[in-house]
VEXDREN-2710 file (C-alpha; in Angstrom, 1 decimal):
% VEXDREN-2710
k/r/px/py/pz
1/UNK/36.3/139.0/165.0
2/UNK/39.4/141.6/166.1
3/UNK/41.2/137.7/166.9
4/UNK/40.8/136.4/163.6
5/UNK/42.0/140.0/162.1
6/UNK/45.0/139.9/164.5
7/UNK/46.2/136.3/163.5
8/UNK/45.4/137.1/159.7
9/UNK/47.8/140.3/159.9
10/UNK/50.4/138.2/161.7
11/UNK/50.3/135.7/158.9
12/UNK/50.5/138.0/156.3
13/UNK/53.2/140.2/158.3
14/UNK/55.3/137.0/158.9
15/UNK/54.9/135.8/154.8
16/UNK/56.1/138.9/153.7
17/UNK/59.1/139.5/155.9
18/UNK/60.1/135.8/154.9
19/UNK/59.5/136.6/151.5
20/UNK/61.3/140.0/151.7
21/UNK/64.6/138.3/153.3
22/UNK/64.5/135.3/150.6
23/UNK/64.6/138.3/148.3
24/UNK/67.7/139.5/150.1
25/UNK/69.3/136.0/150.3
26/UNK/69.5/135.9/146.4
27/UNK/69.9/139.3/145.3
28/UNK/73.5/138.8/147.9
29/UNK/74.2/135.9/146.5
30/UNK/74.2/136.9/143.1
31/UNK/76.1/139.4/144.0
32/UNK/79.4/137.0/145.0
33/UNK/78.8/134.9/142.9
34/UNK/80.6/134.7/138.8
35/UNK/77.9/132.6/137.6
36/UNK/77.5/131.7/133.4
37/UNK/75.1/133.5/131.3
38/UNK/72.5/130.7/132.0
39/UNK/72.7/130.2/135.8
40/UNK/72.5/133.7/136.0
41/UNK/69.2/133.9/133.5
42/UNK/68.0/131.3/136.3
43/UNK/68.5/133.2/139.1
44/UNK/67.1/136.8/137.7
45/UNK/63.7/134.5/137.1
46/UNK/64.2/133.4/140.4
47/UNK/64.3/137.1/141.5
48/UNK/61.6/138.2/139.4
49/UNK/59.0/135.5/141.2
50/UNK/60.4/136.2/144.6
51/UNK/59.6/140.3/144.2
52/UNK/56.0/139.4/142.8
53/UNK/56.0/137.0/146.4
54/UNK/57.4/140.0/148.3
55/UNK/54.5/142.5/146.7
56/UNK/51.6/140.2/147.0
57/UNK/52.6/139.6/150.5
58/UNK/52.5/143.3/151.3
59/UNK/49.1/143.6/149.6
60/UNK/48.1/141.2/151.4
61/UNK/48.9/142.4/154.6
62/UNK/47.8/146.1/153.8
63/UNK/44.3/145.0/153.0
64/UNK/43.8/142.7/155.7
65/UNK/45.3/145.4/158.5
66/UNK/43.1/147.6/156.4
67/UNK/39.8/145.6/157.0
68/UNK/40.7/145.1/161.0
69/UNK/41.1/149.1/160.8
70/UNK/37.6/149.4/159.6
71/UNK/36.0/147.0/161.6
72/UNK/37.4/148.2/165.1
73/UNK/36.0/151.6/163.9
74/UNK/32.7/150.0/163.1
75/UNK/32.8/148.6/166.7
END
């Protein structure tokens, strides 16, 4: 059971750090970039989804590192 745990936290670890460097990617790009008013309506969309990715990610991970927690001390 701890096995299954382990490879759903790593999962859920390695979705959210890509999502949180995605997240980076853009907001630095946008950053450099002189874009027109409707690319850059595009992009702050586009950075709106990706930080709903990053927090359900990170939910994610907290519950399921949250359940292994609880049932190692059930063990």
């Amino acid at each position: 059971m701890v096995d299954t745990f382990d490879l759903a936290i790593g999962t859920a670890e390695a979705r959210w750090k890509r999502a949180v460097d995605l997240l980076w990617r853009e907001a630095v790009w946008l950053r450099r970039q002189r874009l027109e008013a409707r690319e850059r309506e595009r992009v702050r969309r586009r950075l709106a989804n990706l930080r709903k990715i990053v927090r359900k990610a990170l939910s994610e991970y907290h519950a399921t590192a949250l359940a292994r927690q609880s049932a190692r001390t059930k063990s």
